[in-house]
Each structure stands twice: as C-alpha cells, then as structure tokens.
Backbone as JSON Lines, residues from 0, in Angstrom:
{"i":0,"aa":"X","n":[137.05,-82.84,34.54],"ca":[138.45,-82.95,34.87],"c":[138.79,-84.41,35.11]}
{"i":1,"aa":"X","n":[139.75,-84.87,34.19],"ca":[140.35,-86.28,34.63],"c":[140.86,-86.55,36.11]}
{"i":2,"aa":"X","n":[140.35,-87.38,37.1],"ca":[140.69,-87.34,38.13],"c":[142.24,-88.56,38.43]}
{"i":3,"aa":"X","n":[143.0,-88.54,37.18],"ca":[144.33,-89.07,37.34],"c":[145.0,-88.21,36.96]}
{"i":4,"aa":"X","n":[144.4,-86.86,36.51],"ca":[145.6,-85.78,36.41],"c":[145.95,-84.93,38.11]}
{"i":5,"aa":"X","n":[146.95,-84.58,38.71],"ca":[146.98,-83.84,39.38],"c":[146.33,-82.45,39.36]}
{"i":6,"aa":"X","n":[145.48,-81.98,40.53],"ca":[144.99,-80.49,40.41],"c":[146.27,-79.41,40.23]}
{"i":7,"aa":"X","n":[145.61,-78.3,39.27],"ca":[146.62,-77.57,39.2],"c":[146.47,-76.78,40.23]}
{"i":8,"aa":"X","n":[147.94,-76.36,40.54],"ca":[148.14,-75.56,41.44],"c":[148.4,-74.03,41.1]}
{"i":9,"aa":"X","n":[148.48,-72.65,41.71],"ca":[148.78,-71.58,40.9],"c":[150.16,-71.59,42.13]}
{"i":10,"aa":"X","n":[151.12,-71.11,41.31],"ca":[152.58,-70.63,42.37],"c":[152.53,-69.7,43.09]}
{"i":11,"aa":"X","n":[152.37,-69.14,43.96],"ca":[152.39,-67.77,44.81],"c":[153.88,-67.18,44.78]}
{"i":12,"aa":"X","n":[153.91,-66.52,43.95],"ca":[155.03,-65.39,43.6],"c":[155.35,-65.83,42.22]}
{"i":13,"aa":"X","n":[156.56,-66.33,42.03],"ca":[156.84,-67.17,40.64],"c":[157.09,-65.7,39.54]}
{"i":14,"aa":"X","n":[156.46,-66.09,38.31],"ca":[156.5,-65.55,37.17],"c":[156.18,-64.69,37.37]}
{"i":15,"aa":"X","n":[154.85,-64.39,37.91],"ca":[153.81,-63.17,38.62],"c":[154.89,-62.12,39.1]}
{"i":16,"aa":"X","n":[155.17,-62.33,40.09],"ca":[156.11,-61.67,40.92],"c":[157.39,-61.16,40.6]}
{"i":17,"aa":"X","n":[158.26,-61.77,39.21],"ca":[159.12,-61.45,38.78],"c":[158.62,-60.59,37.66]}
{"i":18,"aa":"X","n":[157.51,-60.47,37.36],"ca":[157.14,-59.53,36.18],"c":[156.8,-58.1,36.59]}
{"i":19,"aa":"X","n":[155.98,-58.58,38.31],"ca":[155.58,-56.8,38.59],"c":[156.72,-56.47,39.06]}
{"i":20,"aa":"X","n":[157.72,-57.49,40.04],"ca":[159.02,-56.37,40.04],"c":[160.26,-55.71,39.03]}
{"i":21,"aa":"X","n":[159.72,-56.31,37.73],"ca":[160.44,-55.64,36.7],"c":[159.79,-54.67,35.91]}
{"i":22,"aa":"X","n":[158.68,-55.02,36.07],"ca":[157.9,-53.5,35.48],"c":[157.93,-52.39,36.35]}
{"i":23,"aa":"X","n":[157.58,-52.63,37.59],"ca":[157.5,-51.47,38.87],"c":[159.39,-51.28,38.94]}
{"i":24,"aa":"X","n":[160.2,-51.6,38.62],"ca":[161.84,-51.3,38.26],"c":[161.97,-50.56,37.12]}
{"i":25,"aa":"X","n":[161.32,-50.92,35.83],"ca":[161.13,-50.39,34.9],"c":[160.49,-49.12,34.77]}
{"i":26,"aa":"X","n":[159.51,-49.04,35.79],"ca":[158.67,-47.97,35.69],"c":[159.57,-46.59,36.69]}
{"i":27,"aa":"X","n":[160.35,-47.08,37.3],"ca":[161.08,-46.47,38.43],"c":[162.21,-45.7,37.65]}
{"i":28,"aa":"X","n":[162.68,-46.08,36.63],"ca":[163.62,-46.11,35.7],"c":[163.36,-44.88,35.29]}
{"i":29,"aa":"X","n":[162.45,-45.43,34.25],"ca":[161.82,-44.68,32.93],"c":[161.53,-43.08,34.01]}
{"i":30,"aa":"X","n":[160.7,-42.88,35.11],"ca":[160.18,-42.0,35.79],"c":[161.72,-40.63,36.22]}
{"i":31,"aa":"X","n":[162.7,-41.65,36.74],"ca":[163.94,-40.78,37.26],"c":[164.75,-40.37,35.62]}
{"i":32,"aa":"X","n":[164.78,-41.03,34.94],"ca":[165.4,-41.0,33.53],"c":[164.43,-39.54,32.82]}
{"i":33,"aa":"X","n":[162.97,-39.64,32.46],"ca":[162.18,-38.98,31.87],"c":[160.92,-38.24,32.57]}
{"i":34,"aa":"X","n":[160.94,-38.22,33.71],"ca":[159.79,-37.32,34.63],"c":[158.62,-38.43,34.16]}
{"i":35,"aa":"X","n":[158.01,-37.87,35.13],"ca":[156.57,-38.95,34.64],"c":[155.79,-37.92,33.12]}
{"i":36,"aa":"X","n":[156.16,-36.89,33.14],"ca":[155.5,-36.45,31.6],"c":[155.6,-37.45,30.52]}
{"i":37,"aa":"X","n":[157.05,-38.16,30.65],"ca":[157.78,-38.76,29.42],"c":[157.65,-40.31,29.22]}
{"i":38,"aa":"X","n":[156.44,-40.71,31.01],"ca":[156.52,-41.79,30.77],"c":[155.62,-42.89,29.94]}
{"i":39,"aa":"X","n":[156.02,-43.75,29.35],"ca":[154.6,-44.58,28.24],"c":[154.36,-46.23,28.98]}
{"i":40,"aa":"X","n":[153.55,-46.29,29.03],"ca":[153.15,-47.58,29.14],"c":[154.35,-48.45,28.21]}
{"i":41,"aa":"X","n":[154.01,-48.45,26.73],"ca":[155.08,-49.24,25.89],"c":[156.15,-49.02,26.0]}
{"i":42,"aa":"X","n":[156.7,-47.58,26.64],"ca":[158.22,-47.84,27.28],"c":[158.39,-48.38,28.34]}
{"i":43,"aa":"X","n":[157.78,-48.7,29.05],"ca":[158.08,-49.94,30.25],"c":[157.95,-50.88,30.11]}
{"i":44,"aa":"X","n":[156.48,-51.08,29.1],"ca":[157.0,-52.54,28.57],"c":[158.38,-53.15,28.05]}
{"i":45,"aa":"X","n":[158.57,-52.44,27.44],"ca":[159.66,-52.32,26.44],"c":[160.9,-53.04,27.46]}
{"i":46,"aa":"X","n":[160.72,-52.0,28.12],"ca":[162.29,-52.39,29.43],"c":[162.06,-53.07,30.14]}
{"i":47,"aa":"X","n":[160.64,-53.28,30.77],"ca":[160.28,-54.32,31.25],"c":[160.64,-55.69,30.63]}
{"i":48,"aa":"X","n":[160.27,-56.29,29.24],"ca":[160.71,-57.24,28.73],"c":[159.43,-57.78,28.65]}
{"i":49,"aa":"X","n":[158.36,-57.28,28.54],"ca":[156.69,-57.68,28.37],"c":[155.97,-57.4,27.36]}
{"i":50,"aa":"X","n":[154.86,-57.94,27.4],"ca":[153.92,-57.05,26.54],"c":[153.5,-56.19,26.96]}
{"i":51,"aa":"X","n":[152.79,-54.78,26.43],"ca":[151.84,-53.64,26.79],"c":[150.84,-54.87,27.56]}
{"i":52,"aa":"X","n":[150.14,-55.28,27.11],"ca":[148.98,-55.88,27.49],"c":[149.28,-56.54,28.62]}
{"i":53,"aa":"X","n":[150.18,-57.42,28.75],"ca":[150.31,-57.38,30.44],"c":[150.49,-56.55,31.63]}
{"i":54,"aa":"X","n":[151.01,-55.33,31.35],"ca":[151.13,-54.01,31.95],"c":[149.71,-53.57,32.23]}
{"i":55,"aa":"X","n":[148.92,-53.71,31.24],"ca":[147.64,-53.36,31.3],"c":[146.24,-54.1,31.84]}
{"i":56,"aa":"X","n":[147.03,-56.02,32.23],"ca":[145.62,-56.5,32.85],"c":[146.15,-56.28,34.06]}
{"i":57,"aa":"X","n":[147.14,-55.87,34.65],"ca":[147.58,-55.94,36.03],"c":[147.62,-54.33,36.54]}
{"i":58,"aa":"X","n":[147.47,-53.53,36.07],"ca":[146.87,-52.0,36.62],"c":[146.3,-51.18,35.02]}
{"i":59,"aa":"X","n":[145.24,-50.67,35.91],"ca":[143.75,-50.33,35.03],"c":[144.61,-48.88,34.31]}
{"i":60,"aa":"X","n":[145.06,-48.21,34.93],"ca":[146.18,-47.07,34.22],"c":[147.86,-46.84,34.51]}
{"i":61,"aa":"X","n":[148.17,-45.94,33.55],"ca":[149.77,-45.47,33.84],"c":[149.58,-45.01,35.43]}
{"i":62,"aa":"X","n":[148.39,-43.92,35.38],"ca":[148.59,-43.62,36.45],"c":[148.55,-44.64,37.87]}
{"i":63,"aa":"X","n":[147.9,-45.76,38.0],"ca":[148.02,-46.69,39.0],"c":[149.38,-47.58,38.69]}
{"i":64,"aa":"X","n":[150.13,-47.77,37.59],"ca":[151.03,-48.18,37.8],"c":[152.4,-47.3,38.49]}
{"i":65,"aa":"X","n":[152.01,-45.9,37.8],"ca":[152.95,-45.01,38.99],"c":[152.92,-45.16,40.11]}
{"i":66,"aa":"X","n":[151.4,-44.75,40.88],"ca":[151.51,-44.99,42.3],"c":[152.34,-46.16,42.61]}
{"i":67,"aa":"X","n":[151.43,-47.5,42.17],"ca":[152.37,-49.08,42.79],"c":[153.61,-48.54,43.15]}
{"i":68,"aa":"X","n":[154.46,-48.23,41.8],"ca":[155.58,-47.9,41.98],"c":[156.22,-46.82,42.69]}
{"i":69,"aa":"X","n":[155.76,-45.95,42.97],"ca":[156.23,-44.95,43.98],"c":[155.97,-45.59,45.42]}
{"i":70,"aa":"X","n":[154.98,-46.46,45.77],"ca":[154.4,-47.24,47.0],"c":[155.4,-48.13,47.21]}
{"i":71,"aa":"X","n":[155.75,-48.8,46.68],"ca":[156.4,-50.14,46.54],"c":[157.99,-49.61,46.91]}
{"i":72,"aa":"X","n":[158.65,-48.49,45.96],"ca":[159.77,-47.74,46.27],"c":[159.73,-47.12,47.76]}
{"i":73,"aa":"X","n":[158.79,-46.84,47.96],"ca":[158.92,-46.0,49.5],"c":[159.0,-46.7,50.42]}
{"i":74,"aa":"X","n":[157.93,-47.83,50.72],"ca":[157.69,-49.13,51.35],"c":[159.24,-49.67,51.92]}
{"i":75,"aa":"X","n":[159.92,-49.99,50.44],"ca":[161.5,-50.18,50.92],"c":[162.44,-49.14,51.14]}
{"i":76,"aa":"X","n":[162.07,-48.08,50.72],"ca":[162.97,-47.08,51.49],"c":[162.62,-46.21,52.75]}
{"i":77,"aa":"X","n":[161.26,-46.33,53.28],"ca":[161.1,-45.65,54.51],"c":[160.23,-46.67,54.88]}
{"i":78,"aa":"X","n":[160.96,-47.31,55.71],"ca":[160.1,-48.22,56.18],"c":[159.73,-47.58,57.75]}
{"i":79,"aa":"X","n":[158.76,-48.57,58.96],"ca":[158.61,-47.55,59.75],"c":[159.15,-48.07,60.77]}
{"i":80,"aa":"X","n":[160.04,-46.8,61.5],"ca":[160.57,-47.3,62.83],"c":[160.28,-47.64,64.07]}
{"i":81,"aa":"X","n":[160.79,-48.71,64.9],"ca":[160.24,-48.84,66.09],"c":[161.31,-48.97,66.97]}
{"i":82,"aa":"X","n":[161.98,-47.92,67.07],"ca":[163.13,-47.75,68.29],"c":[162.62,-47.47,69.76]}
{"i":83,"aa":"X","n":[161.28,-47.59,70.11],"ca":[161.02,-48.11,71.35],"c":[160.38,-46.37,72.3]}
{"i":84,"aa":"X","n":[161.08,-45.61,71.28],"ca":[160.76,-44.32,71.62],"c":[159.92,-43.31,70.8]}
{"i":85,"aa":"X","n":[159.4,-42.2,70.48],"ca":[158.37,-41.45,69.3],"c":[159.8,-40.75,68.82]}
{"i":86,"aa":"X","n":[160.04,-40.14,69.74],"ca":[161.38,-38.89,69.37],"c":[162.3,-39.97,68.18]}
{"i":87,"aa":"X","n":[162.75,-40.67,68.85],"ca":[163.77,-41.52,67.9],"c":[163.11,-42.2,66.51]}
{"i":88,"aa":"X","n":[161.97,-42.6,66.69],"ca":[161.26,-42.95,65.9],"c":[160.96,-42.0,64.69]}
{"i":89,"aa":"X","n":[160.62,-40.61,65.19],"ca":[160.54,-39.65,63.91],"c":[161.9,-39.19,63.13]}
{"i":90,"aa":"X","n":[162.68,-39.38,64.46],"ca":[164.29,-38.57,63.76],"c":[164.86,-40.05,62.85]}
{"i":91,"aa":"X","n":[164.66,-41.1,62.65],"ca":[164.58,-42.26,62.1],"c":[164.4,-42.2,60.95]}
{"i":92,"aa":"X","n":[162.86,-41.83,61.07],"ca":[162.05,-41.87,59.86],"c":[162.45,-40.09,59.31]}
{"i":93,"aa":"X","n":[162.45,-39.19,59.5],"ca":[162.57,-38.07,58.87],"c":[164.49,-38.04,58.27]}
{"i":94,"aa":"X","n":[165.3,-39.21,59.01],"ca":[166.23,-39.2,57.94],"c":[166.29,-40.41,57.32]}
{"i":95,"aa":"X","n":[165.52,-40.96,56.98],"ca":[165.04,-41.71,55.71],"c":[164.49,-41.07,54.83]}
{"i":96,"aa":"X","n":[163.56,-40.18,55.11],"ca":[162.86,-39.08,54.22],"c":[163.74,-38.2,53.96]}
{"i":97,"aa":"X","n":[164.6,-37.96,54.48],"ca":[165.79,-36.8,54.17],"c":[167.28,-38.0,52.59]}
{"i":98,"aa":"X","n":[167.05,-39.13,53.54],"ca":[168.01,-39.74,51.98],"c":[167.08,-40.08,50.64]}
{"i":99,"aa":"X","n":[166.03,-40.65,51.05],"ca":[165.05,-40.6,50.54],"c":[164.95,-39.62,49.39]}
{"i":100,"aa":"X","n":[164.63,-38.38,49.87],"ca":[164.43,-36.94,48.46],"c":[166.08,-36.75,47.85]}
{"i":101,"aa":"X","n":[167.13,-36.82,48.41],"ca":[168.42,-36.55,48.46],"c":[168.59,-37.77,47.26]}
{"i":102,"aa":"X","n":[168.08,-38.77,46.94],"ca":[168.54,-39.41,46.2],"c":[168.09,-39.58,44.51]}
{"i":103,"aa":"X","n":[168.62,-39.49,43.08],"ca":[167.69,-39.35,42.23],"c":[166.31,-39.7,42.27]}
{"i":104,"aa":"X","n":[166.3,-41.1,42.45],"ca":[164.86,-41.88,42.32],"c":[164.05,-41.14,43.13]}
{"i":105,"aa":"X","n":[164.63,-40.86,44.18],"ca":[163.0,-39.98,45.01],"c":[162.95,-39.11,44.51]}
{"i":106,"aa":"X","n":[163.86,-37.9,44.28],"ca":[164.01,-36.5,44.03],"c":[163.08,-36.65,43.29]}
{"i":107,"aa":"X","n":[163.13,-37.57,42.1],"ca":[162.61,-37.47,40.66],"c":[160.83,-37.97,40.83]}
{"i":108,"aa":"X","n":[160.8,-38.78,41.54],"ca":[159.31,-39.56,42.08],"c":[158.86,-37.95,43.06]}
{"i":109,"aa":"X","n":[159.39,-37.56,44.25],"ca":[158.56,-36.21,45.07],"c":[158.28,-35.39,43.72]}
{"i":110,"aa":"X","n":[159.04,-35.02,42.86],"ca":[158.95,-33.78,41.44],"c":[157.81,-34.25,41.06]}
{"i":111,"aa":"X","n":[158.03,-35.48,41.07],"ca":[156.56,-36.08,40.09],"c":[155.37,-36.09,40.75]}
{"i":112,"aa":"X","n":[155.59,-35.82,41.95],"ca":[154.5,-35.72,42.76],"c":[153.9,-34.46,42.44]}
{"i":113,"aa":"X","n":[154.66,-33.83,42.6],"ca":[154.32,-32.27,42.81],"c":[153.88,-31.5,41.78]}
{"i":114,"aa":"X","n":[154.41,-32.05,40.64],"ca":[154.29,-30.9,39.03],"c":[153.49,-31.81,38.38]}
{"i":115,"aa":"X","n":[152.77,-32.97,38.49],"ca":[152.06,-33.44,37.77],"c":[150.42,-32.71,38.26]}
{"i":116,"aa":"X","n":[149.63,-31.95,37.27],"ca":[148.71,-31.53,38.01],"c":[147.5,-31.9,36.67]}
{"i":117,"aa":"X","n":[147.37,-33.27,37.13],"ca":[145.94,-34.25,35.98],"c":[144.72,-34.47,37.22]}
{"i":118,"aa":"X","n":[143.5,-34.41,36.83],"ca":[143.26,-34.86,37.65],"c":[143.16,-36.48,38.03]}
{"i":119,"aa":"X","n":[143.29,-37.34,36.65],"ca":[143.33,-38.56,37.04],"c":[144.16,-39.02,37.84]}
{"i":120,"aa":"X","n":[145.34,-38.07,38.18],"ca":[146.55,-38.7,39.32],"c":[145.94,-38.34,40.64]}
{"i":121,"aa":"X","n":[145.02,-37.54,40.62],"ca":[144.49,-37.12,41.84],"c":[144.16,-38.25,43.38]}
{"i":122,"aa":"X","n":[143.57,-39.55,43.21],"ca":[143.14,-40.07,43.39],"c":[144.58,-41.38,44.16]}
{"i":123,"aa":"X","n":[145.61,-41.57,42.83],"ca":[146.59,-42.28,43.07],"c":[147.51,-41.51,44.17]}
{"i":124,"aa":"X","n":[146.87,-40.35,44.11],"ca":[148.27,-39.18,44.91],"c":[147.61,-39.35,45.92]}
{"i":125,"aa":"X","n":[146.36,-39.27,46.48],"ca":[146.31,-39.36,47.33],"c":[146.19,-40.86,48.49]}
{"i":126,"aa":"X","n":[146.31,-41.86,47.99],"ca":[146.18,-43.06,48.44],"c":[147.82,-43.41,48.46]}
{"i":127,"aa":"X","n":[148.7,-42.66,47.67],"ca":[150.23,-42.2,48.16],"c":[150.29,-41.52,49.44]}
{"i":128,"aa":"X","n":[149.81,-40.69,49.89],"ca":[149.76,-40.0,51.15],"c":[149.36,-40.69,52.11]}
{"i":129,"aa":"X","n":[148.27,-41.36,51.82],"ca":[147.43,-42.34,52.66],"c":[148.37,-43.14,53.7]}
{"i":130,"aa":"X","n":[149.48,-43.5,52.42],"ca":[150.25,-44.54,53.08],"c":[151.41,-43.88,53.93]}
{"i":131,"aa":"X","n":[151.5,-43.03,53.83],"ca":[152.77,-42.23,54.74],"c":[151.84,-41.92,55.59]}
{"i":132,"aa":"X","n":[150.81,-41.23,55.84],"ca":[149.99,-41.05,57.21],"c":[149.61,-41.98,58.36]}
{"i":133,"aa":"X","n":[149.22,-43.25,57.15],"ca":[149.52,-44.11,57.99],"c":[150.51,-44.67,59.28]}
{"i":134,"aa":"X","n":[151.88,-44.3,58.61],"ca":[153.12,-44.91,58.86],"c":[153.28,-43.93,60.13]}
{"i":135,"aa":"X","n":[152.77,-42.84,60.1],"ca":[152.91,-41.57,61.04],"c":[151.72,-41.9,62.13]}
{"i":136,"aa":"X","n":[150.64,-42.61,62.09],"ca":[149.53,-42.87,62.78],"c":[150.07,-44.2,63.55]}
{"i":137,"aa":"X","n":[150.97,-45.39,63.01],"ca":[151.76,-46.21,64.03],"c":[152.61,-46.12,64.68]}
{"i":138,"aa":"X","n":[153.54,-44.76,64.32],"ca":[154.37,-44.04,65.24],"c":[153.38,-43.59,66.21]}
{"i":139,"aa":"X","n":[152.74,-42.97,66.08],"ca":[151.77,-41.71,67.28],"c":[151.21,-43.19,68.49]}
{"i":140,"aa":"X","n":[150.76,-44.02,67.85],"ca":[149.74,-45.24,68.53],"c":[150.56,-45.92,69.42]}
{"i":141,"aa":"X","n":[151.78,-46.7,68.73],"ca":[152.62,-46.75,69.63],"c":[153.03,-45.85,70.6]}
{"i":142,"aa":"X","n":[153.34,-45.14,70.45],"ca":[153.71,-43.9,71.65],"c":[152.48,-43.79,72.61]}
{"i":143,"aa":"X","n":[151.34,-44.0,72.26],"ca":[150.16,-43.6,73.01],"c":[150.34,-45.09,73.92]}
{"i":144,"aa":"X","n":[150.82,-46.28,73.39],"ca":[150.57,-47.46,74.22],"c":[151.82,-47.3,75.3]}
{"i":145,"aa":"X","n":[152.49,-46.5,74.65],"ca":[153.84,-46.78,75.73],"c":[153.23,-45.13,76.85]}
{"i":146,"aa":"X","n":[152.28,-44.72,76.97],"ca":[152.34,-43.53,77.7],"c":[153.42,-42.42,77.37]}
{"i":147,"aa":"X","n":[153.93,-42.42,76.06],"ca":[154.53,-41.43,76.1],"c":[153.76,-39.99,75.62]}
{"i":148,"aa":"X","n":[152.77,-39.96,75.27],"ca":[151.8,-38.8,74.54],"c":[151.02,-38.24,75.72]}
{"i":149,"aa":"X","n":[151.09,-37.01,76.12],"ca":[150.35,-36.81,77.59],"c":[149.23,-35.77,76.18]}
{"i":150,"aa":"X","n":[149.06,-35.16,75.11],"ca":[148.41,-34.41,74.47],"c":[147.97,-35.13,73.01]}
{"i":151,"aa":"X","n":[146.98,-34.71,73.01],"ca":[146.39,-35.48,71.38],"c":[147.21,-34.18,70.27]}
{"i":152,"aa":"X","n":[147.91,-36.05,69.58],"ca":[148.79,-35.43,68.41],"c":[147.74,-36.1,66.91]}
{"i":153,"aa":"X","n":[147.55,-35.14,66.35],"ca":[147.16,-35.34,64.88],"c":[148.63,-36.31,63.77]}
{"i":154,"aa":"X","n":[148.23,-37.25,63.89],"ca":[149.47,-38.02,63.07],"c":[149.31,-37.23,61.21]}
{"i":155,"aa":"X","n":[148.56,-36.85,61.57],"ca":[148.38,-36.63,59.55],"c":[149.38,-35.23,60.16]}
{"i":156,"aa":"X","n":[148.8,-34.19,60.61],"ca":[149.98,-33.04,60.99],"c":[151.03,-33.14,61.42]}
{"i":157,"aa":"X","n":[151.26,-33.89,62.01],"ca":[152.39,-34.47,62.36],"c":[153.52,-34.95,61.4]}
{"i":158,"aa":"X","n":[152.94,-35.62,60.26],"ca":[153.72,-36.04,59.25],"c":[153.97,-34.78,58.3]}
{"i":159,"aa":"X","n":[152.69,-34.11,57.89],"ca":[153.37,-33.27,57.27],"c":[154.01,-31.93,58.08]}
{"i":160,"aa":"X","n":[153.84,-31.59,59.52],"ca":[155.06,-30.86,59.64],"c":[156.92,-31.12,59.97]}
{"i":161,"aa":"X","n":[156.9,-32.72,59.74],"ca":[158.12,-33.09,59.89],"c":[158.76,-33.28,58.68]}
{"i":162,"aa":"X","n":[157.8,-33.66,57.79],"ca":[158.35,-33.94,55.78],"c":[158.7,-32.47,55.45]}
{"i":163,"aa":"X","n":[157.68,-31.38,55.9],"ca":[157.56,-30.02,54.24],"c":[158.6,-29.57,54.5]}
{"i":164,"aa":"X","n":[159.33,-29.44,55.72],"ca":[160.82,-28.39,55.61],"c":[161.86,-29.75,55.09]}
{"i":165,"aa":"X","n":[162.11,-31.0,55.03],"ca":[162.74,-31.59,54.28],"c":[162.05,-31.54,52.93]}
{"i":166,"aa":"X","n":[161.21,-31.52,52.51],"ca":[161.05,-31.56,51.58],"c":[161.43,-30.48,50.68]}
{"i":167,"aa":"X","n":[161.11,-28.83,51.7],"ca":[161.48,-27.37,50.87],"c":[163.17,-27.33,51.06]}
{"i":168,"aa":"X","n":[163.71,-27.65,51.86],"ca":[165.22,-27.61,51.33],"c":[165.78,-28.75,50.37]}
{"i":169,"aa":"X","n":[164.96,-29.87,50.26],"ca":[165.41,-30.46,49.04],"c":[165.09,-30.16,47.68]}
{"i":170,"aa":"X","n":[164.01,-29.48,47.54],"ca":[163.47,-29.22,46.63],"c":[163.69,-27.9,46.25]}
{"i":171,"aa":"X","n":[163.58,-26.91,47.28],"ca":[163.35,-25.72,46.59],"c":[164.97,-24.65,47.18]}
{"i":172,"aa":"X","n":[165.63,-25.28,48.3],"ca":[166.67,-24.35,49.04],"c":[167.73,-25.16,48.55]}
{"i":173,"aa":"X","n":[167.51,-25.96,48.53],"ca":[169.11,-27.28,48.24],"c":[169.59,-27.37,49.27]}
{"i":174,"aa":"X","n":[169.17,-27.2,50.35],"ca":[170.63,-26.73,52.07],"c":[170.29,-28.4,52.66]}
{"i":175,"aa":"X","n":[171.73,-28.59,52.95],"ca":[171.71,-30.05,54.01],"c":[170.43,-30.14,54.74]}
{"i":176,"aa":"X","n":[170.51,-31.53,54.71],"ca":[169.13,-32.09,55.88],"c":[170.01,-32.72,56.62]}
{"i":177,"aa":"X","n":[170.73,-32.54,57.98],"ca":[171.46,-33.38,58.29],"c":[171.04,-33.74,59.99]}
{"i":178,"aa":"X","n":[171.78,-34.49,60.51],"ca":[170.87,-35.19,61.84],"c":[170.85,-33.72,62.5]}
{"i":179,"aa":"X","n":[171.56,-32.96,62.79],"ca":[171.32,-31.77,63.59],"c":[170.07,-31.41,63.25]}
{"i":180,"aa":"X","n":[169.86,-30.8,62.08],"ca":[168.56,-30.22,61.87],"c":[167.3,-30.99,62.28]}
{"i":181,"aa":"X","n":[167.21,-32.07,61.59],"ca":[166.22,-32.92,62.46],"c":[165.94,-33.59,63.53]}
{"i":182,"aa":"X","n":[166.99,-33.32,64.42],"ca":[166.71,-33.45,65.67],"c":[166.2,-32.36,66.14]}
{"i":183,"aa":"X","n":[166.55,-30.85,65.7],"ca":[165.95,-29.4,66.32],"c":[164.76,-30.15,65.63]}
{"i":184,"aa":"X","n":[163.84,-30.31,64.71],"ca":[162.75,-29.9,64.16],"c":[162.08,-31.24,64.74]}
{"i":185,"aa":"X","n":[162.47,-32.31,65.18],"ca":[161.75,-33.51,65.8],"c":[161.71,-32.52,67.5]}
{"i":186,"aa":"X","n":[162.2,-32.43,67.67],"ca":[161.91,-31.73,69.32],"c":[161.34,-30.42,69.52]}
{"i":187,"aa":"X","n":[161.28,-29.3,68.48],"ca":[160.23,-29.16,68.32],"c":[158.94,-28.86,68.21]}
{"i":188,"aa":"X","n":[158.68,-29.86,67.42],"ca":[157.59,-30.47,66.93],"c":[156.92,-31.04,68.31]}
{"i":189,"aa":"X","n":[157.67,-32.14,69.12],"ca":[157.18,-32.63,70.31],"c":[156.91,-31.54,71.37]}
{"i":190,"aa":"X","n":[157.68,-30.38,71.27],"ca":[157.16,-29.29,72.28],"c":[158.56,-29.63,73.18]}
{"i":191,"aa":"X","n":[160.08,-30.15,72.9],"ca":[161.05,-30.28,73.31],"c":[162.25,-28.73,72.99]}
{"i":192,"aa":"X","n":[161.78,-28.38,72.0],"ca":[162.56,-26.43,72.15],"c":[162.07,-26.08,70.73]}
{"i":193,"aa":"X","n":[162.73,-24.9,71.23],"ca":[162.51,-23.92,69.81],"c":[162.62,-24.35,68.43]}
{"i":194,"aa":"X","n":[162.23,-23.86,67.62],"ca":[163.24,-23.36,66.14],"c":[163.99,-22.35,66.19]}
C-alpha cells in the first residue's frame, strides 16, 4: 500500500444501508401485494432496484430475507413500552399488536406466518418469536425491578396469552380489538378480574 494514499475507510450505513432498506421495503411490498407464496427473490430485486446477487450475498435465503423483513417491520411497529408500569405497558404493547394485525402489511406478514408450512421457514419463524418473547421478558423484568410482580410470570406465556385472542379476532372473527377489550384481557391476565 502506497503510504501517500489515504487509508480507506468503509462508511457505516451509506449505500449499504440504503440498499437493505429498499429491499427489506421491497420485500414488505411484494409479501402484502402477493402472500409470501408469490414471493421471488428477482421480484424484489426487481423493485428493489438491484441485482439478484446482491439480495443473495446479504441473506443466505428468501426465507431469511423474509424474517429480516418481518423483524425489521415489527421492530418499528411494536416497539417496547416503558410507561413505568407492567399493566400499562402490556395494554401499550397489545394495542400496537392490535394496529399492528389491523393493518394490511401485518395482516398480510401474521397470514404469512401462519399458512406458510416449509420446513425451511421453520427456523426463521421461530427466531421471529424469539424476538417478541423477548420484548415480553423486558416488560416482566422491569416489573420485577420495580416490585411490582409478587408471583413468577412466564413472559413467553404471557405474550402469547395477550397476542392469540388479538390475533383470533383479527384473523379468524374480524370483531374490534379496541382499548376496552384489552384492558379486560390485560387485567385479567394479571389476576386484576374476570373475562
């Protein structure tokens, strides 16, 4: 290396960064537009504005580029709350998850969750879950630091008994998710009243 040339530097975000958020846009697209049955690698390229082959040194399959993109979509749409309380915190987050499915892009991303049955998605689906359990395990932790948890709560049960009834009236009943309801089903859940 000529030591009168300047070292190169690599940009942190730059080109990089404008390419996976137009493919993971692209891919978001193509998914609500055509179910993930319909989706191709070369059609995201395509809309992406790339080559296949860049699509392809930056995730090893369609199927890991789905996840990204369902991760990346959720990430900004349910992000996790910290209103200082658990109760408020879930009724927060369970109507984010309630606009969330209510809206094409999710509707169409949860469907895709659900009716895709490969096993190579197996793996991406579940490191999708991973990340919502998570999000449900810093709700619970927090609460445990603030003394509000006098009983050991399972955050993985926890998440999924606050998602599946939003999820079965979005999916399968069509009936409002609206703050009433999830405030009965956040309280509860905490052991605050009935159903």
């Amino acid at each position: 290396m000529d030591p009168a040339l300047p070292p190169v530097r690599r940009r942190t975000g730059g080109r990089s960064a404008v390419v996976r958020e137009n493919v993971l846009r692209a891919t978001l697209e193509a998914v609500a537009e055509r179910g993930v049955d319909g989706v191709t690698i070369g059609a995201i390229a395509r809309d992406a504005g790339v080559h296949d082959t860049t699509i392809y040194r930056r995730w090893a399959s369609l199927e890991h580029l789905l996840v990204d993109a369902i991760l990346a979509y959720s990430e900004q749409q349910l992000p996790i709350p910290d209103t200082g309380s658990l109760r408020t915190d879930l009724i927060e987050y369970a109507e984010s998850v309630a606009s969330y499915v209510a809206a094409p892009p999710g509707r169409t991303l949860v469907r895709s969750m659900v009716t895709v049955d490969d096993p190579r998605f197996d793996e991406q689906r579940a490191t999708f879950w991973q990340g919502r359990y998570d999000h449900a395990r810093t709700m619970v932790d927090r609460a445990r630091s603030r003394g509000e948890l006098t009983r050991d709560l399972s955050p993985q049960i926890l998440l999924e008994m606050l998602i599946a009834p939003i999820h079965f009236r979005a999916l399968l009943t069509h009936q409002l998710t609206d703050r009433s309801f999830i405030t009965t089903l956040v309280d509860a859940l905490l052991g605050g009243t009935e159903l």
